[in-house]
C-alpha positions in Angstrom: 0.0 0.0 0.0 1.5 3.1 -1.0 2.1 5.9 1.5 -0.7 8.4 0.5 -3.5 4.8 0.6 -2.2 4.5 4.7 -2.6 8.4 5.0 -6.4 8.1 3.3 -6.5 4.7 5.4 -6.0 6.6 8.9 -8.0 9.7 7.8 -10.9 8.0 6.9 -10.5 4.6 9.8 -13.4 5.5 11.9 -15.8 5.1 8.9 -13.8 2.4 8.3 -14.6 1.1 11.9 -18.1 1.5 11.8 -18.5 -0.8 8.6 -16.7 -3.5 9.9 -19.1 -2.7 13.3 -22.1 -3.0 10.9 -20.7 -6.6 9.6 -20.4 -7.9 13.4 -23.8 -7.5 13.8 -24.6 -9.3 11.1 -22.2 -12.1 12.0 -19.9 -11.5 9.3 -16.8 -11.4 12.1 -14.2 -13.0 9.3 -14.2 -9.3 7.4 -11.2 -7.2 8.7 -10.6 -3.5 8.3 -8.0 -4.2 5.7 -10.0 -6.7 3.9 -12.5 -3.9 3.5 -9.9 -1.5 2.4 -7.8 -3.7 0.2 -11.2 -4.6 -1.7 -12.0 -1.0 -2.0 -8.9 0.1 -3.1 -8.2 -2.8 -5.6 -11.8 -3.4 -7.1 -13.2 -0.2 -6.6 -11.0 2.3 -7.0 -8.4 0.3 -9.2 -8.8 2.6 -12.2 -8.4 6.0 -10.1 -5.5 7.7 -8.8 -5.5 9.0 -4.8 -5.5 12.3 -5.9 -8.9 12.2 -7.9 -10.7 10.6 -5.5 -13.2 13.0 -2.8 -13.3 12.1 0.6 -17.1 12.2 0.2 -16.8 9.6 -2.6 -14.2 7.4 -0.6 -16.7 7.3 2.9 -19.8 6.5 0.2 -18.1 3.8 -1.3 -17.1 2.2 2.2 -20.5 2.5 2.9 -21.8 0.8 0.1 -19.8 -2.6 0.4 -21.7 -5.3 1.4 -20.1 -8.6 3.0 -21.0 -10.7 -0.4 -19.1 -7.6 -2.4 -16.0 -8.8 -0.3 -16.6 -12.4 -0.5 -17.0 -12.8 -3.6 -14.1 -10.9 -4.8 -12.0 -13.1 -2.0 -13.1 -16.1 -4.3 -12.0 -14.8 -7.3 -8.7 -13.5 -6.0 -7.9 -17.2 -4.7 -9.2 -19.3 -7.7 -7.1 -16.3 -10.1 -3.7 -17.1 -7.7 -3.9 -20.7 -7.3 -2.5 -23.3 -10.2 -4.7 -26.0 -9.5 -2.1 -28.7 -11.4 0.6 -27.7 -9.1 1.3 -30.9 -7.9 0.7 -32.6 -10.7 3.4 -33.7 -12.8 3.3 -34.0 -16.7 2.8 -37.5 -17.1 -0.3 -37.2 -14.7 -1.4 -34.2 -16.3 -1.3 -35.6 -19.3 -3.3 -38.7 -18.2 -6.1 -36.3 -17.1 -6.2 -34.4 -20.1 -5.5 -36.5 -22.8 -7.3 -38.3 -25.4 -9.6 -41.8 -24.2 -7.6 -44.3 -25.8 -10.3 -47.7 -26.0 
């Protein structure tokens, strides 16, 4: 995270705070304050640079997550990272993959 993200990050953490309060009471106590900001600022606001974006813009978009928003992008991070034939070798690979032979 680049310095002026942790200065927006500070400025902004009691909003911040009072999302992830909002997700306790719903029983969503797995979401942390940096999942919520890492979501924002990676899904969100990936297109933007810090110095476009309003403070009033920043607070409504924190307000507008909901727990599936960061679940869901979760997923897709961990399906896009992992190789699922890493411990496969070639040989098995290719037994999986290759043409039926009858």
């Amino acid at each position: 995270m680049s310095m002026q993200y942790e200065q927006l990050f500070e400025k902004i953490r009691p909003a911040i705070d009072s999302k992830i309060a909002e997700f306790r009471y719903f029983q969503y106590d797995a979401i942390t304050a940096e999942e919520l900001w890492r979501y924002c600022v990676e899904k969100k606001w990936r297109k933007k640079k810090i110095e476009q974006l309003r403070l009033y813009e920043v607070i409504a978009t924190i307000f507008s997550v909901s727990p599936s928003d960061i679940v869901s992008f979760n997923q897709v991070e961990f399906l896009q990272s992992n190789n699922w034939f890493e411990e496969v070798n070639t040989e098995e690979l290719q037994l999986l993959l290759g043409p039926v032979k009858t």
